[in-house]
VEXBA-676881 format. One record per residue: y, x, z of N, C-alpha, C in turn; residue in three letters; residue number from 1. Coordinates in steps of 0.02 Angstrom, whole numbers. Layout:
<sites>
SITE     nY     nX     nZ    caY    caX    caZ     cY     cX     cZ   r   k
SITE      Y      X      Z      Y      X      Z      Y      X      Z Ala NUM
...
</sites>
This chain:
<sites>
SITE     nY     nX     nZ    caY    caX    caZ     cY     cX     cZ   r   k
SITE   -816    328    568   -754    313    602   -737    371    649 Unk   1
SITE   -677    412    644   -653    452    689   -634    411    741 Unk   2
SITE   -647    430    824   -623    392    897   -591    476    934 Unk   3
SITE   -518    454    921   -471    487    958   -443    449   1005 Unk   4
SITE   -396    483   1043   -341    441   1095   -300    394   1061 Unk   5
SITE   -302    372   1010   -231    338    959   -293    280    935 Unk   6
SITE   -357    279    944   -415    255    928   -395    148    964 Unk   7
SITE   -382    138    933   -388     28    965   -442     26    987 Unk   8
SITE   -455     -7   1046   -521    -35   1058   -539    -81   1002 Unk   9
SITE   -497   -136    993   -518   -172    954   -545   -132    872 Unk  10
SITE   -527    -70    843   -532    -62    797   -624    -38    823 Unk  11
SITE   -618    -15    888   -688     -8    886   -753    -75    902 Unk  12
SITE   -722   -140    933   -754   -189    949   -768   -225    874 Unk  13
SITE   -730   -197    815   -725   -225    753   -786   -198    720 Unk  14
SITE   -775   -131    731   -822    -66    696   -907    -94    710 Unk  15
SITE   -891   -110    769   -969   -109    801   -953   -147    865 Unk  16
SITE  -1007   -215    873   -985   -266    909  -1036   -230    965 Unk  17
SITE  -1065   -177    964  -1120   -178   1034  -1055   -112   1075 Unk  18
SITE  -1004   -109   1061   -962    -61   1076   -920   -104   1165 Unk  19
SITE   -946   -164   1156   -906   -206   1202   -958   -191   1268 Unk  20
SITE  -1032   -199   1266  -1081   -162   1310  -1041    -96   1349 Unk  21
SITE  -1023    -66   1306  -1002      7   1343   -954      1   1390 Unk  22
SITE   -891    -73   1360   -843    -46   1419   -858   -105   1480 Unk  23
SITE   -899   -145   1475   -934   -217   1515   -972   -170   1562 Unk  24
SITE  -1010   -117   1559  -1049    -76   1592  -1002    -26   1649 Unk  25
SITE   -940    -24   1599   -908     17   1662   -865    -34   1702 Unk  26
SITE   -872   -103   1713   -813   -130   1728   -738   -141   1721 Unk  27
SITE   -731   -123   1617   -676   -144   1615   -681   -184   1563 Unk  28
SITE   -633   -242   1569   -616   -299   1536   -553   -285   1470 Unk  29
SITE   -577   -263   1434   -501   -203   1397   -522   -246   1320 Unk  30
SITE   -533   -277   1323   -547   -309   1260   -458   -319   1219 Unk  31
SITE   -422   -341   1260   -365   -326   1245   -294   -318   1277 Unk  32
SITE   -322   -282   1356   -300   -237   1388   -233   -275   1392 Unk  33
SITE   -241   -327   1438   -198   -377   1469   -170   -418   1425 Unk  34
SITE   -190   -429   1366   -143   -486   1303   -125   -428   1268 Unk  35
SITE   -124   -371   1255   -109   -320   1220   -156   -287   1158 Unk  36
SITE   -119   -313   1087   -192   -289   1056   -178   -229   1006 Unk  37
SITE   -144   -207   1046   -142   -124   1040   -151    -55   1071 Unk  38
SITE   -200    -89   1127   -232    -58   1164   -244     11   1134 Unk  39
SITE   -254     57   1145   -258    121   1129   -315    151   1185 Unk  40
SITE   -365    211   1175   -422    232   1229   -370    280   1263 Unk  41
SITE   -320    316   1262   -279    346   1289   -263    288   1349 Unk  42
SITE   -217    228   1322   -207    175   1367   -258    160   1430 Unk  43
SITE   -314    141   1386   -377    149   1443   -379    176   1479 Unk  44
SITE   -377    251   1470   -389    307   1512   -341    310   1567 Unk  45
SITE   -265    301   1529   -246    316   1600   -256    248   1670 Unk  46
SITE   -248    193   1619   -268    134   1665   -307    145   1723 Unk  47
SITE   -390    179   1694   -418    188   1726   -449    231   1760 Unk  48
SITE   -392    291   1759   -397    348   1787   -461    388   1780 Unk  49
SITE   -457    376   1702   -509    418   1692   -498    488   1643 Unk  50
SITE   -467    508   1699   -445    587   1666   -507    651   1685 Unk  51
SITE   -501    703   1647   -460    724   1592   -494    681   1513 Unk  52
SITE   -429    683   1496   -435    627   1420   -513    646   1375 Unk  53
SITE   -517    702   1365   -546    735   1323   -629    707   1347 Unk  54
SITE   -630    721   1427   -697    697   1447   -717    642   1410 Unk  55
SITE   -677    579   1429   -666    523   1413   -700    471   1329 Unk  56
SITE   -644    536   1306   -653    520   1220   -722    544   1202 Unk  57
SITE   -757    592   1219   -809    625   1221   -875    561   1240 Unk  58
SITE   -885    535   1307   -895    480   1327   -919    405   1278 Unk  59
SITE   -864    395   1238   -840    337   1181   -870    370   1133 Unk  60
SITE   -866    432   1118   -892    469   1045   -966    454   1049 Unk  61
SITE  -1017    502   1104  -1067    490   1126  -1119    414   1108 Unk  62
SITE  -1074    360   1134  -1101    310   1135  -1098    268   1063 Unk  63
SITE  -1032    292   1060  -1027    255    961  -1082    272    934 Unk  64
SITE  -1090    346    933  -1143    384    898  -1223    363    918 Unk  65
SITE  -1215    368    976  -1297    333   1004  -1322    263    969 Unk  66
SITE  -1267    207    964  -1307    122    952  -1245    107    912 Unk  67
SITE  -1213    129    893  -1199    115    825  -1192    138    730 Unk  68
SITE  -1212    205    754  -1211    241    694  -1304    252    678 Unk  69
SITE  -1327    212    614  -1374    248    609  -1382    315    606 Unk  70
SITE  -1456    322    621  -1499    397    628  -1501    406    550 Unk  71
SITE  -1480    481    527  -1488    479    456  -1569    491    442 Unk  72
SITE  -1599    485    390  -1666    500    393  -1664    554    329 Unk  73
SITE  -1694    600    356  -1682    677    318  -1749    671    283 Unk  74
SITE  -1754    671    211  -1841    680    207  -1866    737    156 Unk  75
SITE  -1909    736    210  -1945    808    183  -1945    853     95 Unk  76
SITE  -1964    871     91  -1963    893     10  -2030    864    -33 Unk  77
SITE  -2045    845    -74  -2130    811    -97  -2149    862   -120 Unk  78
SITE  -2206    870    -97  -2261    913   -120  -2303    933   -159 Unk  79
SITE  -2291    928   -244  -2331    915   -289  -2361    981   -340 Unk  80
</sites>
C-alpha cells in the first residue's frame, strides 16, 4: 500500500487494524475525523499541526512498515 497525503485513514485502519494503535498513542481520535469518512493524513496533519507534511507522512510510513508489513525472509542460496 502506498501512504501519501491523499492516503484515508480508514483505507489504512482497513489495510491493517493495528494502524489504530498509532494514532490512540498520539492522542488522536481520527478514526473518522469528526463523522467524516474521508478523512485524508493531509487532513490530519493540518488538524493537528503536525507540520511539515512530509515529516508526518514519513512517521505513518515508518510505522505501517514496522507492525504491519511482514519482514520478507531472504534465504540464503543451498549449498550442495
Amino acid at each position: 500500500m502506498e501512504i501519501n497525503e491523499k492516503t484515508r485513514v480508514e483505507e489504512l485502519l482497513n489495510a491493517c487494524g493495528r494502524m489504530e494503535e498509532f494514532f490512540v498513542q498520539r492522542g488522536m481520535y481520527c478514526k473518522t475525523c469528526k463523522g467524516r469518512v474521508n478523512c485524508t493524513l493531509k487532513k490530519v496533519a493540518y488538524y493537528y499541526g503536525l507540520l511539515p507534511l512530509e515529516n508526518w507522512l514519513e512517521e505513518v510510513r515508518g510505522y505501517y512498515k514496522k507492525v504491519c508489513q511482514k519482514p520478507k525472509v531472504v534465504k540464503s542460496p543451498s549449498r550442495e
